[in-house]
Every structure is written in structure tokens, then in C-alpha cells.
C-alpha positions in Angstrom: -5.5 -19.5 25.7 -8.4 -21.8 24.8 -8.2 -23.1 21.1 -11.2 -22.4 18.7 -14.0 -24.8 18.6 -13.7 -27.6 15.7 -16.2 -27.5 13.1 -18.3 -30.7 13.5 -17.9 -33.8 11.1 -20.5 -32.6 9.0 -19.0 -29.1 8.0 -15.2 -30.4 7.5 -17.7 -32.7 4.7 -18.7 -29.3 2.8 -14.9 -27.8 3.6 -13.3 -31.0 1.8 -16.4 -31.3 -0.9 -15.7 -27.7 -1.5 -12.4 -28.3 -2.2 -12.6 -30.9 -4.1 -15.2 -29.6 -6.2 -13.4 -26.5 -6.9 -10.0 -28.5 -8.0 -11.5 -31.5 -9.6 -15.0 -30.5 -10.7 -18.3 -31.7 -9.2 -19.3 -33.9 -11.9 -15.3 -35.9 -11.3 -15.3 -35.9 -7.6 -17.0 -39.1 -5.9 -18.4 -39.6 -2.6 -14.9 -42.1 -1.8 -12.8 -39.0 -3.1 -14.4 -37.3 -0.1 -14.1 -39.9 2.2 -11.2 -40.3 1.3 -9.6 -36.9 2.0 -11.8 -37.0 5.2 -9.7 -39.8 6.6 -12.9 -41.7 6.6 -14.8 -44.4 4.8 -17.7 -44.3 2.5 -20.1 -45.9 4.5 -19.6 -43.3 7.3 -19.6 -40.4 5.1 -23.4 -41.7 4.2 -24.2 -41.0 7.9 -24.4 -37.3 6.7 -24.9 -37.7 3.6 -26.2 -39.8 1.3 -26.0 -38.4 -2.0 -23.5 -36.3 -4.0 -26.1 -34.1 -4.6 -27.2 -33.6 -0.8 -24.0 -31.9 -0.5 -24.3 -29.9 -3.2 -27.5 -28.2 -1.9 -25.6 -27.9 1.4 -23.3 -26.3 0.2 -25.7 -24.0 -1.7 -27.4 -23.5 1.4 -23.9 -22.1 2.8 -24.3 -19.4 -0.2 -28.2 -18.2 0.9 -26.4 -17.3 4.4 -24.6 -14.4 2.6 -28.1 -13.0 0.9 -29.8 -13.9 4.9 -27.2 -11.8 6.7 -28.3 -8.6 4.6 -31.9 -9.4 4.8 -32.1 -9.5 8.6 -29.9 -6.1 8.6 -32.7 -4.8 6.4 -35.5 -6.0 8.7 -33.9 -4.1 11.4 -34.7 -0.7 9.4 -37.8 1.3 9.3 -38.0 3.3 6.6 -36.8 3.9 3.0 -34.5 6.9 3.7 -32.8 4.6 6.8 -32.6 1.8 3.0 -30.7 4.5 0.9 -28.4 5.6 4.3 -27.4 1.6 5.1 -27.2 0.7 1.3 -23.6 1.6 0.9 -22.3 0.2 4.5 -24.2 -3.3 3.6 -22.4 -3.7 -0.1 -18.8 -3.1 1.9 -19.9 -6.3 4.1 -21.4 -8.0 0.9 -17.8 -7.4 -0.6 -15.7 -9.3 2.2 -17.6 -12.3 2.3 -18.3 -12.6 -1.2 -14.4 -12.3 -1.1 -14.1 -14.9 2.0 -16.6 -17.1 0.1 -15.2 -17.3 -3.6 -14.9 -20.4 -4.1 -18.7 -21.1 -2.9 -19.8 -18.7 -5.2 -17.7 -20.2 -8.0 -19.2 -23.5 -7.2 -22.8 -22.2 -7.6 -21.8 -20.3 -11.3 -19.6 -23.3 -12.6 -22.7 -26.1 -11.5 -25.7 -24.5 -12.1 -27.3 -27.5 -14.1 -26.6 -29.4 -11.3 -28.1 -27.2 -8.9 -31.2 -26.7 -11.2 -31.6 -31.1 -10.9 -31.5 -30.5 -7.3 -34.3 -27.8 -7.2 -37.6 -30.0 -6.6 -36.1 -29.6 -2.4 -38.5 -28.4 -0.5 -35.9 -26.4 1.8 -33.6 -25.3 -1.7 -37.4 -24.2 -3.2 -38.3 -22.3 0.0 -35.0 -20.3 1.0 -34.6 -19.5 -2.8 -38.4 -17.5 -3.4 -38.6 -16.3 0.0 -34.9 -14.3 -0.8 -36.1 -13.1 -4.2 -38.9 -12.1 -2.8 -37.8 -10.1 0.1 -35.5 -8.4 -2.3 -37.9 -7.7 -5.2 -40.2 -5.7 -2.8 -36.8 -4.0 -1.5 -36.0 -2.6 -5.3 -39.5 -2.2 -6.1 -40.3 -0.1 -3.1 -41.9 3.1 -4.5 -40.6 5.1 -1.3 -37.1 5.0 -2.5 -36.1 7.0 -5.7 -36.2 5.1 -9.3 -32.7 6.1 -9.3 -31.3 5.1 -5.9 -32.9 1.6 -6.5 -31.3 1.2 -9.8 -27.9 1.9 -8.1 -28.9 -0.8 -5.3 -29.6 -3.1 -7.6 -26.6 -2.8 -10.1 -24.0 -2.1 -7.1 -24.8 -6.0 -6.5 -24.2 -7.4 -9.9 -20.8 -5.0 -9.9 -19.5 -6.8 -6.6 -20.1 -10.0 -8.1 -18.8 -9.5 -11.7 -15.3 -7.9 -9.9 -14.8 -10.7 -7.7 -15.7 -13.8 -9.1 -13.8 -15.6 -11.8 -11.8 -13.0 -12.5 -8.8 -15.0 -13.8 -9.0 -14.0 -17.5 -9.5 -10.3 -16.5 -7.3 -8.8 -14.3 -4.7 -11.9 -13.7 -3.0 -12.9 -10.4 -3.8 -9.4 -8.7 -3.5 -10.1 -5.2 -7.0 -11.0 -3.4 -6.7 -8.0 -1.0 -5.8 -5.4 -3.9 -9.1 -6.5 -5.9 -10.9 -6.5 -3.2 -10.4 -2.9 -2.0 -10.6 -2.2 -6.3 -14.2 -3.3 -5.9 -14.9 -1.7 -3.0 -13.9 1.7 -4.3 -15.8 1.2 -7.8 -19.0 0.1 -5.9 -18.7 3.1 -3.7 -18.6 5.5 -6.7 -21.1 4.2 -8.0 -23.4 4.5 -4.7 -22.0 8.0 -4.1 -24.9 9.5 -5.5 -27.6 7.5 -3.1 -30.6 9.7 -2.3 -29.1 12.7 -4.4 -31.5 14.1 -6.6 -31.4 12.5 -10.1 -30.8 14.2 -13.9 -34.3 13.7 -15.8 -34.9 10.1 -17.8 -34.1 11.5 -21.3 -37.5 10.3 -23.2 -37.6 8.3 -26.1 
């Protein structure tokens, strides 16, 4: 049986930087602390990277692949009703890698200054408005109810908010248990997609 390809030189860099950012901190880890755990030297690691903060936005970049992967599923579709139908089947595929990702979502919460000093990239600028972009027209689309596009919208921030950080809230819960926990709470509240809604009490 043939093994699995290894990742190249540059993404064991992010894996170890990941790492080491999530147990140290950004701000504490140094470029020789990654070398180091690389088995490698400084001056090689600047053969990839130059910066501390060129990783970081790599590793950012990493995080935009998650947001990608549901944009190009949405592209695929051709009409609001066929939005509503695949809504609830995205968020389930949302949930696991947001799950298989933590920590890189983690690292983009906990360093958000530092990611904000890093915004004047070109690429970072770019991938950044063209996603909130494609997504605003998504939950502004007039085709699809007021109602279903508030649950599309909020079903996101609920994935997030039950998998990320969670120490303080529901302790060491094992990763799988959570995971399916989110998964059902998101699905209730998506249960109602494309069902008539109750009347917007008026002020």
C-alpha cells in the first residue's frame, strides 16, 4: 500500500507555527522557535518566509479555504429555492471542518490585532471583500424569504459560538460529543427553512 504524500516544507511551517502559536502565543513564539521545531535553521526557514507575520496571513489564508469551499458549492446552484434546500447540508460540512480546523479558527479570534497590522496585503485585502461580498448578496437575496435568510445567517454564528473556545462553557466534553451537539442545535434551528413564517409583530 502506497503511503500518503508528505506535505511540502512549506506547509509542515504553518503545521509547527500553528502549533506553536496555539501553545505559546503568537506574540512569544519567534521565527528560531519554528525553526527550531522544524529541525531546521533560521536562515532556511527565511527561504519561505521571511516574516513572522507572512505566516500569519498564511495561515489566515488556510482559514478563507473553509468560507471558499461553500462559496463554490453555492455557485454550482441556480436558484434561491435550490439556496434554502442545500442550506442545511452545507452547515453539516461547515461544522466538521470548523471542528477539524479549531485551532486555526482560534488563532484568527485570539490575534486579531495582529491580523488587522497585516491587512494592507494585497492578497489578505482581496480574498477578504470578495468573501463578504459573495455572502452579503447571498443573505440579501430578495428571492429567498426574510426569514429563511435570517436563519442562514444566524445558523453560522451558532456553529462558531458552539465550537470554538468552548473551554469555560461546557468543559472537557469530548470533541465528537460537541460536535454532533452543534450539529443537532443548528439543524433545529434550520428545520424551519422555506416554511412559511409567523408575521413580524410591529412595533
Amino acid at each position: 500500500m502506497a503511503s500518503s504524500q508528505k506535505p511540502s516544507t512549506r506547509e509542515r511551517i504553518l503545521d509547527i507555527a500553528l502549533e506553536l502559536f496555539s501553545e505559546q502565543g503568537y506574540d512569544k513564539t519567534s521565527l528560531r522557535d519554528i525553526a527550531e521545531r522544524l529541525g531546521t535553521t533560521k536562515a532556511a526557514l527565511y527561504y519561505h518566509f521571511e516574516r513572522k507575520e507572512d505566516i500569519l496571513l498564511a495561515l489566515h489564508l488556510r482559514l478563507h479555504e473553509i468560507g471558499r469551499d461553500v462559496l463554490v458549492r453555492l455557485d454550482e446552484l441556480e436558484s434561491a429555492q435550490a439556496y434554502v434546500e442545500a442550506w442545511p447540508q452545507l452547515m453539516d460540512e461547515l461544522i466538521d471542518r470548523v471542528a477539524q480546523n479549531r485551532e486555526l479558527v482560534l488563532l484568527h479570534l485570539r490575534n486579531a490585532r495582529a491580523l488587522e497590522s497585516i491587512g494592507a496585503d494585497e492578497r489578505h485585502q482581496a480574498e477578504n471583500q470578495d468573501m463578504l461580498e459573495r455572502f452579503g448578496r447571498l443573505f440579501a437575496n430578495p428571492e429567498i424569504p426574510l426569514a429563511d435568510r435570517v436563519r442562514m445567517t444566524c445558523s453560522i454564528g451558532a456553529a462558531l459560538a458552539g465550537l470554538i473556545d468552548t473551554e469555560d462553557r461546557f468543559g472537557d466534553v469530548d470533541g465528537a460529543v460537541l460536535v454532533e451537539l452543534v450539529r443537532g442545535s443548528v439543524r433545529d434551528m434550520l428545520t424551519p427553512l422555506g416554511a412559511p413564517s409567523e408575521p413580524i409583530p410591529s412595533g
